[in-house]
VMD Tcl script that builds the backbone (N, CA, C; Angstrom):
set m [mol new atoms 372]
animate dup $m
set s [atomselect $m all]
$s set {name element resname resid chain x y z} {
  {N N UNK 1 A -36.198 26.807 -16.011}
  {CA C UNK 1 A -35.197 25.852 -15.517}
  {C C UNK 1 A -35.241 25.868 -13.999}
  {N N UNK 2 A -35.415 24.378 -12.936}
  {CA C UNK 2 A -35.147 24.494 -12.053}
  {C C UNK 2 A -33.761 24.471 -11.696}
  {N N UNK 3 A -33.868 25.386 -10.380}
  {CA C UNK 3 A -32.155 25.551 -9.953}
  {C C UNK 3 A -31.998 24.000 -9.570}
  {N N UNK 4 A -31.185 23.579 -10.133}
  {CA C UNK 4 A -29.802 22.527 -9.182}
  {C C UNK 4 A -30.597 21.565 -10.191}
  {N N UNK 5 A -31.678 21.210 -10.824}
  {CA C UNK 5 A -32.310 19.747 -11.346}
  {C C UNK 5 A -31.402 19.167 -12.936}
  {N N UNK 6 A -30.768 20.322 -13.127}
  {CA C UNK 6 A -29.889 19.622 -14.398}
  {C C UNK 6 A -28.505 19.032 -13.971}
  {N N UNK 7 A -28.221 18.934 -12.758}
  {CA C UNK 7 A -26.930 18.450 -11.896}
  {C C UNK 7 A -27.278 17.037 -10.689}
  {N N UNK 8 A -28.794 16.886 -10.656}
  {CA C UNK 8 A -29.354 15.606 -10.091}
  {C C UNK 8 A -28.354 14.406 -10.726}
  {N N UNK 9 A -27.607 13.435 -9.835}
  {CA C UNK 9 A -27.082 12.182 -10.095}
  {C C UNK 9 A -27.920 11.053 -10.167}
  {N N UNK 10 A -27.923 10.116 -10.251}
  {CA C UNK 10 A -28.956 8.738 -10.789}
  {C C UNK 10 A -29.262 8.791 -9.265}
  {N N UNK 11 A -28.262 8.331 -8.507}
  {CA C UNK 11 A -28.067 8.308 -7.098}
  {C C UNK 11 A -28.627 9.459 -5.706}
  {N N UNK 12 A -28.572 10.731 -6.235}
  {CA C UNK 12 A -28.987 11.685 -5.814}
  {C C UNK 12 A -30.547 11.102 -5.993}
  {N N UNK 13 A -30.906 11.001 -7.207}
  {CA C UNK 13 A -32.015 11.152 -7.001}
  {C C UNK 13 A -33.433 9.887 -6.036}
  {N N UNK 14 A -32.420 9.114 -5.795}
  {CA C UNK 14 A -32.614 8.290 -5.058}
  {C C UNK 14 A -33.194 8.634 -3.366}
  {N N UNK 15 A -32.713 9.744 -3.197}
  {CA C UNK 15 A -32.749 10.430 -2.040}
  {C C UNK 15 A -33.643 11.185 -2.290}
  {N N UNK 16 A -34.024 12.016 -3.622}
  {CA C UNK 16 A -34.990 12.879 -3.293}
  {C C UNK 16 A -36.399 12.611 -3.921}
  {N N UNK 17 A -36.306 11.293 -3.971}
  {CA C UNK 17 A -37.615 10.277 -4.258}
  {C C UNK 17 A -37.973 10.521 -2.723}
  {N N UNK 18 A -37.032 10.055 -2.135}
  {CA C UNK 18 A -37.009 9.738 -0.223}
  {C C UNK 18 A -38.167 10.978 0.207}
  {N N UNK 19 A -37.376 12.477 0.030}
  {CA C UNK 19 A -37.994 13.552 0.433}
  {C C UNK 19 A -39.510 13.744 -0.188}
  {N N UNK 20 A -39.638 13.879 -1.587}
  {CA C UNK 20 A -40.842 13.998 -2.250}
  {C C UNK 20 A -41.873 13.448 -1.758}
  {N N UNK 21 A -41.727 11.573 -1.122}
  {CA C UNK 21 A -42.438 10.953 -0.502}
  {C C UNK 21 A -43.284 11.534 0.620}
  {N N UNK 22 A -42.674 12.814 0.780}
  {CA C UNK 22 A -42.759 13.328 2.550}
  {C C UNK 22 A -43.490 14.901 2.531}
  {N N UNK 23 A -44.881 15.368 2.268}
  {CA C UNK 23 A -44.797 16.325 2.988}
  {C C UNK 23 A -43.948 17.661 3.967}
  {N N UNK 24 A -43.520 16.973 4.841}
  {CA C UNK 24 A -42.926 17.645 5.217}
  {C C UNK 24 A -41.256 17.402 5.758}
  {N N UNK 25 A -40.571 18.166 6.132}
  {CA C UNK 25 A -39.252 17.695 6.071}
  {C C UNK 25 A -38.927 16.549 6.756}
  {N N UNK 26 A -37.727 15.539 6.123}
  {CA C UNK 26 A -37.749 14.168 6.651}
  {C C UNK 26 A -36.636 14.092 7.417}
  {N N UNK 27 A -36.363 13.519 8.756}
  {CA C UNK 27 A -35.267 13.122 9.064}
  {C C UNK 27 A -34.044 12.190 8.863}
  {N N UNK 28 A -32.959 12.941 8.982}
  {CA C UNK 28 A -32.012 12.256 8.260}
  {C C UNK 28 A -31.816 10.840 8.391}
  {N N UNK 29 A -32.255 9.819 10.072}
  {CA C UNK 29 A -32.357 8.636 10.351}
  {C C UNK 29 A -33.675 7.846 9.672}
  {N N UNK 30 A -34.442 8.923 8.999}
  {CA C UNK 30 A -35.166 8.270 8.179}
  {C C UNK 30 A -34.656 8.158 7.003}
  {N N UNK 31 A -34.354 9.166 6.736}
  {CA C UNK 31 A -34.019 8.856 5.231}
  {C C UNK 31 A -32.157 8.334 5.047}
  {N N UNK 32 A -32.445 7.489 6.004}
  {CA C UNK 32 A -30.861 6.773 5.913}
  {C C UNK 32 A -31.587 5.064 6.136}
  {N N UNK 33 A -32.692 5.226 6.719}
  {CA C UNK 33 A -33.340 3.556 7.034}
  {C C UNK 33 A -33.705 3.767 5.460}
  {N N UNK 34 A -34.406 4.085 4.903}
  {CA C UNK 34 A -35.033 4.311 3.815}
  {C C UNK 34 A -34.088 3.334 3.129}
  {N N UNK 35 A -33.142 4.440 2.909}
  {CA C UNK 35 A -32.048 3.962 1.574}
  {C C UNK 35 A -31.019 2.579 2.041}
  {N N UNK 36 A -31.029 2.218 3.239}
  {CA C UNK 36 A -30.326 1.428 3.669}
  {C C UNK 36 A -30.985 0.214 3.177}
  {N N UNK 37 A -32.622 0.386 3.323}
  {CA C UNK 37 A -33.184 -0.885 3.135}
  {C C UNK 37 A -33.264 -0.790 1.377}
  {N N UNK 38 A -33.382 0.124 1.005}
  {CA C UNK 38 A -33.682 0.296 -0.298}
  {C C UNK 38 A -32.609 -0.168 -1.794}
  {N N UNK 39 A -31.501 0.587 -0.841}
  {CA C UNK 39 A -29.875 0.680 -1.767}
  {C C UNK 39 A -28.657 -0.114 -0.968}
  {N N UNK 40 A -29.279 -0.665 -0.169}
  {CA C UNK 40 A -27.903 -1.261 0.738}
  {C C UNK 40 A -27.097 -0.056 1.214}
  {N N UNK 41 A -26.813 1.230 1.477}
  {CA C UNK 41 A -26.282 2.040 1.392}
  {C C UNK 41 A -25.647 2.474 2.790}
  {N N UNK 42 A -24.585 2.893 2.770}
  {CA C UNK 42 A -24.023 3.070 4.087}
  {C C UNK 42 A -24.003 4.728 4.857}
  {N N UNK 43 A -24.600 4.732 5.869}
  {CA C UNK 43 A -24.456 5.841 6.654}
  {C C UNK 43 A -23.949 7.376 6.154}
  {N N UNK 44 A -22.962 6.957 5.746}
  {CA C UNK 44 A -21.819 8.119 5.041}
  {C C UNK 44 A -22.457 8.471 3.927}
  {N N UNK 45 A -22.305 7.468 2.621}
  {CA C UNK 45 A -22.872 7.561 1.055}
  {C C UNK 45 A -23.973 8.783 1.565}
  {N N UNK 46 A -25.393 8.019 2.251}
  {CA C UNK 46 A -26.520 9.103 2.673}
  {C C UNK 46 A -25.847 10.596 2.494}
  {N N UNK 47 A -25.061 10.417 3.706}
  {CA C UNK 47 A -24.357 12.275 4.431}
  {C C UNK 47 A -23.847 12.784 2.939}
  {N N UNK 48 A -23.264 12.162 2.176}
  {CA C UNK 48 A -22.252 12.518 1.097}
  {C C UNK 48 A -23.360 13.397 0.088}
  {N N UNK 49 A -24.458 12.601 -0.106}
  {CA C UNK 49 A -25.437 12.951 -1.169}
  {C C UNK 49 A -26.690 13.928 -0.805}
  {N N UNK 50 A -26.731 13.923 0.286}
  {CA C UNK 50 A -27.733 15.059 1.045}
  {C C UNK 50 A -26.922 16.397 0.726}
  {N N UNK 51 A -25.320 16.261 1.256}
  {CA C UNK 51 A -24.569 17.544 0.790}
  {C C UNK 51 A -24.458 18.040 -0.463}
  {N N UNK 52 A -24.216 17.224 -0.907}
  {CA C UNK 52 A -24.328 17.341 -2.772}
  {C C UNK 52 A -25.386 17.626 -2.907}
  {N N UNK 53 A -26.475 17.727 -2.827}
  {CA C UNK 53 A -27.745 18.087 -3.005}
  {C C UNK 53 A -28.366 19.379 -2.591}
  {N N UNK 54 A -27.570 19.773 -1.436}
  {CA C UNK 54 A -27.708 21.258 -0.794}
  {C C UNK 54 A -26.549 21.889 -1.510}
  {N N UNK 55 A -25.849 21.780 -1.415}
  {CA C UNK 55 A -24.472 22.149 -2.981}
  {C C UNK 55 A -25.211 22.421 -3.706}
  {N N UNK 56 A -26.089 21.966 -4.156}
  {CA C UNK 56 A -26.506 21.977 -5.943}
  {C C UNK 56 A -27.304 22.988 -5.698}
  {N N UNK 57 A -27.955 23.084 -4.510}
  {CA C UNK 57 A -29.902 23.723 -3.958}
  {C C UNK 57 A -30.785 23.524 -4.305}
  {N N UNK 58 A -30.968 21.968 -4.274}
  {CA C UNK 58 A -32.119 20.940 -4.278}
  {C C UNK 58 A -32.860 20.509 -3.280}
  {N N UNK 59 A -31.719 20.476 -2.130}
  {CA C UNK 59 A -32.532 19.840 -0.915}
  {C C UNK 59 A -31.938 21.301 -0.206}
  {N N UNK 60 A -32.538 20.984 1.472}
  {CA C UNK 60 A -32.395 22.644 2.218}
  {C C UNK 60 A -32.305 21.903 3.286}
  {N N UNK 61 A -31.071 22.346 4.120}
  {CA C UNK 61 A -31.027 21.453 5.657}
  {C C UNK 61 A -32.017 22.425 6.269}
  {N N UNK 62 A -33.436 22.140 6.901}
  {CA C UNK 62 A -34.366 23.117 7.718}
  {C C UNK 62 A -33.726 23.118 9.148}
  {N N UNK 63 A -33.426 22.775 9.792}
  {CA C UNK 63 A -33.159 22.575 11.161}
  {C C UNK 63 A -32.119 21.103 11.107}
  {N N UNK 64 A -31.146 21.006 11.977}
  {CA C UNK 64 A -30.261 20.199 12.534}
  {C C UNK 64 A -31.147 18.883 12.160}
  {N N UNK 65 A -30.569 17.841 11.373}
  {CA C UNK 65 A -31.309 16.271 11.153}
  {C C UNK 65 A -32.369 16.535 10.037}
  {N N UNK 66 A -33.409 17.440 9.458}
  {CA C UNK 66 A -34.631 17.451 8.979}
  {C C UNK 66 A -33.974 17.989 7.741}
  {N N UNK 67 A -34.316 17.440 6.568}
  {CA C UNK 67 A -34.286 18.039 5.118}
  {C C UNK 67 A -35.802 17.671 4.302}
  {N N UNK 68 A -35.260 19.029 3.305}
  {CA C UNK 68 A -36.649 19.317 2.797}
  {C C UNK 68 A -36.127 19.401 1.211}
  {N N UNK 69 A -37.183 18.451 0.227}
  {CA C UNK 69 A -36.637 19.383 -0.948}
  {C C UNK 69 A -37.025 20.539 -1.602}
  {N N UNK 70 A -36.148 21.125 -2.444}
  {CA C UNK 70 A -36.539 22.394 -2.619}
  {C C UNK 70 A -37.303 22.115 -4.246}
  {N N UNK 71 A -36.470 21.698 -5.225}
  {CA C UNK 71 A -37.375 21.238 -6.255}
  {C C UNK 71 A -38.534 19.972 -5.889}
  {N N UNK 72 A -39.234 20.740 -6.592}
  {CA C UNK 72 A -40.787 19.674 -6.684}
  {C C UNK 72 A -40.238 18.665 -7.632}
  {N N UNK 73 A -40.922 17.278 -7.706}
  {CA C UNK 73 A -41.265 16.714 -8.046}
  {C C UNK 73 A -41.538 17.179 -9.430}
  {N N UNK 74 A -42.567 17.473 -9.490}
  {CA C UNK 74 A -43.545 17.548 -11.014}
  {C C UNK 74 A -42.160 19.342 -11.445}
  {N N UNK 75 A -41.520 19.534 -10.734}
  {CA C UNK 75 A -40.486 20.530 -11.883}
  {C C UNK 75 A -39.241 19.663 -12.141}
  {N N UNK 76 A -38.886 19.028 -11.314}
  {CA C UNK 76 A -38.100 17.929 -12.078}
  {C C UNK 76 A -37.978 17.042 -13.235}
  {N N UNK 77 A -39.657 16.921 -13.121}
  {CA C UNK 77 A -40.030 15.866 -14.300}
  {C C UNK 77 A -40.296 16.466 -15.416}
  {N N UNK 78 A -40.851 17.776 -15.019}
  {CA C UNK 78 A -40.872 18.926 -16.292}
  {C C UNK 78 A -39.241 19.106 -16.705}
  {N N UNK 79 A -38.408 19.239 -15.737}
  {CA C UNK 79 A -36.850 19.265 -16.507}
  {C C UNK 79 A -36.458 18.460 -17.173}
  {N N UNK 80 A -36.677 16.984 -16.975}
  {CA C UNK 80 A -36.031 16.031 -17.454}
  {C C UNK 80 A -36.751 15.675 -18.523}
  {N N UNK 81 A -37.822 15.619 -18.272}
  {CA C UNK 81 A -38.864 15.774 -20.170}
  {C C UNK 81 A -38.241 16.527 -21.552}
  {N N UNK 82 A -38.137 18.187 -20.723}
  {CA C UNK 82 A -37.350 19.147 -21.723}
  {C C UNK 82 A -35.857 18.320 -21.922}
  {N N UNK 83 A -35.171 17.893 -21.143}
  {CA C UNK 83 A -33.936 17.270 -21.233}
  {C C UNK 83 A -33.823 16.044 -22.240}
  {N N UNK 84 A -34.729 14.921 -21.774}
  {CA C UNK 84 A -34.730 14.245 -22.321}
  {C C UNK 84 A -35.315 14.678 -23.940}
  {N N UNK 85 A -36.099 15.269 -24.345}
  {CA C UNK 85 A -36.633 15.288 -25.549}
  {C C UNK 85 A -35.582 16.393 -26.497}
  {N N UNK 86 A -35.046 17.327 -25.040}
  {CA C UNK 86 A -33.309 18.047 -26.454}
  {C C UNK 86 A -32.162 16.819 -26.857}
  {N N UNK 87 A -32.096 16.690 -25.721}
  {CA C UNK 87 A -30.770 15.543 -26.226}
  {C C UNK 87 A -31.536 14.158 -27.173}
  {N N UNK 88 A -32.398 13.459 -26.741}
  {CA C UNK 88 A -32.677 12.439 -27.663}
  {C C UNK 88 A -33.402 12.366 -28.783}
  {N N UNK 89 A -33.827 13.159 -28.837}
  {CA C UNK 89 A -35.303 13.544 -29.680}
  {C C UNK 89 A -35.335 15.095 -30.745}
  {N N UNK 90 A -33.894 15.775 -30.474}
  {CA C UNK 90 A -33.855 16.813 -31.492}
  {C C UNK 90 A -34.921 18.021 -31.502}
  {N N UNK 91 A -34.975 17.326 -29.947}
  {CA C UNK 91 A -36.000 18.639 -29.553}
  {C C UNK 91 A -37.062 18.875 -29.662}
  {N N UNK 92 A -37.622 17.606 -30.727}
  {CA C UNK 92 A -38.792 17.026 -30.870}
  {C C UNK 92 A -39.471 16.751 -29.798}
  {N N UNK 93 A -40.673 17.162 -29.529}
  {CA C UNK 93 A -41.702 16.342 -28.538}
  {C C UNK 93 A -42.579 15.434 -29.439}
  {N N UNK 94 A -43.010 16.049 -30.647}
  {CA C UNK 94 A -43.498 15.372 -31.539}
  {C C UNK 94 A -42.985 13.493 -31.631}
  {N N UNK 95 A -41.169 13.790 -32.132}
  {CA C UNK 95 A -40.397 12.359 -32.066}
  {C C UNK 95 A -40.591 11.604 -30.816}
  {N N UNK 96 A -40.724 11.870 -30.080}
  {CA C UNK 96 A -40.964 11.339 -28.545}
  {C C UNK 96 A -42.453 10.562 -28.608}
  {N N UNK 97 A -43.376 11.452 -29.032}
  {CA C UNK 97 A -44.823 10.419 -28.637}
  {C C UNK 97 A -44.527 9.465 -30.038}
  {N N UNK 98 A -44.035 9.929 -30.880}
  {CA C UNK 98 A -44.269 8.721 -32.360}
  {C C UNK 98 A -43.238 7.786 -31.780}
  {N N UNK 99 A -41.956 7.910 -31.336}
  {CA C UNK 99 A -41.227 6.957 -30.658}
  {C C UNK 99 A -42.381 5.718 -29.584}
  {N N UNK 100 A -42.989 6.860 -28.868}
  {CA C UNK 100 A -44.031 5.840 -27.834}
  {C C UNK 100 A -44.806 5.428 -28.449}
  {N N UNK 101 A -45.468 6.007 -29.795}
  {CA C UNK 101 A -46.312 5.405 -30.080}
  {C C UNK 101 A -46.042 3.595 -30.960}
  {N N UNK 102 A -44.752 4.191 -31.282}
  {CA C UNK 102 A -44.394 2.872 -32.277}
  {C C UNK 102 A -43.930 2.091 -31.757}
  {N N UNK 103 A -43.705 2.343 -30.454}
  {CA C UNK 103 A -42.998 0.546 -29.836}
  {C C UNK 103 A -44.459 0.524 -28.976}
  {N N UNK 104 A -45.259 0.893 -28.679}
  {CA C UNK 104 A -46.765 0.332 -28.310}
  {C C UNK 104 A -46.711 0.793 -26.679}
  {N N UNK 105 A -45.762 1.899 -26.534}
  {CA C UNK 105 A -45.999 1.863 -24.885}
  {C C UNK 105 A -46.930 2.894 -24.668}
  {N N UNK 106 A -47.949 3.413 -25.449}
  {CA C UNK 106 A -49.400 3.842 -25.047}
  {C C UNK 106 A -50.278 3.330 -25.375}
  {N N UNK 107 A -51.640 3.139 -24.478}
  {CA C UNK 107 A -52.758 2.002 -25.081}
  {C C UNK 107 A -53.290 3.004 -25.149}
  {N N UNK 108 A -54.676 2.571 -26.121}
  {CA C UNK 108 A -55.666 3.476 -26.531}
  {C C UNK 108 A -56.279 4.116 -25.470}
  {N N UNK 109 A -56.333 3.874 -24.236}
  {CA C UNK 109 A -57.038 4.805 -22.985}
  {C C UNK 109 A -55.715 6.132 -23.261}
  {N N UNK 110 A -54.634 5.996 -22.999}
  {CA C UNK 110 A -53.473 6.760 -22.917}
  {C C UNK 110 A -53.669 7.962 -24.036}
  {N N UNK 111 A -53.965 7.535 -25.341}
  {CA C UNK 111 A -54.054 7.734 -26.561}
  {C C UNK 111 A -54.899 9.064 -26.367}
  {N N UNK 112 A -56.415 8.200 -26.427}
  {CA C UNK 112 A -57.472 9.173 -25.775}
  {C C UNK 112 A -57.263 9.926 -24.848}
  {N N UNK 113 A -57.103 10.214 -23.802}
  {CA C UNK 113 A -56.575 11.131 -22.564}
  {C C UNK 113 A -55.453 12.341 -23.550}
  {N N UNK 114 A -54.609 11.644 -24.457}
  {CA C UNK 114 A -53.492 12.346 -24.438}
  {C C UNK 114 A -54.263 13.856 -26.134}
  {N N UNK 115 A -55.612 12.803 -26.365}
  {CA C UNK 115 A -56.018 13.767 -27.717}
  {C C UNK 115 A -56.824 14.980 -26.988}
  {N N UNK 116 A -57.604 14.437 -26.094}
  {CA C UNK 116 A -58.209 15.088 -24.984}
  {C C UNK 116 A -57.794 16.484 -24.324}
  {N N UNK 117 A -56.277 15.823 -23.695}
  {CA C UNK 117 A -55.634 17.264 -23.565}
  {C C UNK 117 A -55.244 19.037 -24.946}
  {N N UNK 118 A -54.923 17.703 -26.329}
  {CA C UNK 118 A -54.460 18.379 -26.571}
  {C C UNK 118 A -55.370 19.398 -27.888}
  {N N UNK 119 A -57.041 18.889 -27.130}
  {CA C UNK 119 A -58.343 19.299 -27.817}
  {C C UNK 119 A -58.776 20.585 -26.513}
  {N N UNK 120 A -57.878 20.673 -25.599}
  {CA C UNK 120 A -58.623 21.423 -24.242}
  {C C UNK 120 A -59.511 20.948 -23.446}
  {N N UNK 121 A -59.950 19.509 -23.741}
  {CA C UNK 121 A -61.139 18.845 -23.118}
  {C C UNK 121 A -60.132 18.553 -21.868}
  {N N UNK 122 A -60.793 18.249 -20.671}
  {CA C UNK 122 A -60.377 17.448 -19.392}
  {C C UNK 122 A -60.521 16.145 -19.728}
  {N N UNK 123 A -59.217 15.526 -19.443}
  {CA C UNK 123 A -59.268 14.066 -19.734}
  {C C UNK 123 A -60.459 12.937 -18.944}
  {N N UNK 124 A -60.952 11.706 -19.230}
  {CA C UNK 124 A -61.895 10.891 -18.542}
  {C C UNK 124 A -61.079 10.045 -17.520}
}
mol reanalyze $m
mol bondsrecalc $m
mol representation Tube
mol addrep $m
């Protein structure tokens, strides 16, 4: 379990799309143009959700203006996978790909890649 990623808001995470984008830590006048152009969002909202986010210990103020996040990306998405597949899916990962598979949102490249992995081969 990552710390703070089961307490991410829809909105929060809006912001730490912002950071992920970034190598290295982003400034807060950036990541306030960002979301301004992005979310219409006002000055404050930004300040409100950066805090909430260091609250949680997701993001890390590095120095005065510059934030960094602390969860990755790809452990987030690993959380919300496990998340999503307890709560909707019964914990099933299994129910999850037959779910994808039956409304057609994998094509046969997807398909292949996904037998690939789960043969130990490196996908094409």
């Amino acid at each position: 379990m990552c710390t703070g990623a089961e307490k991410i808001q829809d909105a929060e995470l809006e912001v730490m799309q912002v950071l992920w984008s970034s190598p290295q830590p982003v400034p807060l006048a950036e990541i306030r143009r960002v979301l301004a152009d992005k979310c219409s969002w006002e000055d404050s909202t930004v300040k409100t959700l950066l805090r909430r986010l260091c609250e949680k210990g997701a993001v890390e103020l590095e120095r005065r203006g510059m934030y960094r996040a602390v969860i990755t990306q790809a452990e987030y998405s690993r959380w919300s996978a496990r998340h999503l597949i307890g709560k909707v899916f019964e914990g099933s990962a299994k129910k999850l790909v037959a779910s994808l598979l039956s409304d057609g949102q994998l094509t046969e490249v997807d398909i292949a890649e996904l037998s690939a992995m789960l043969h130990g081969e490196e996908p094409k």
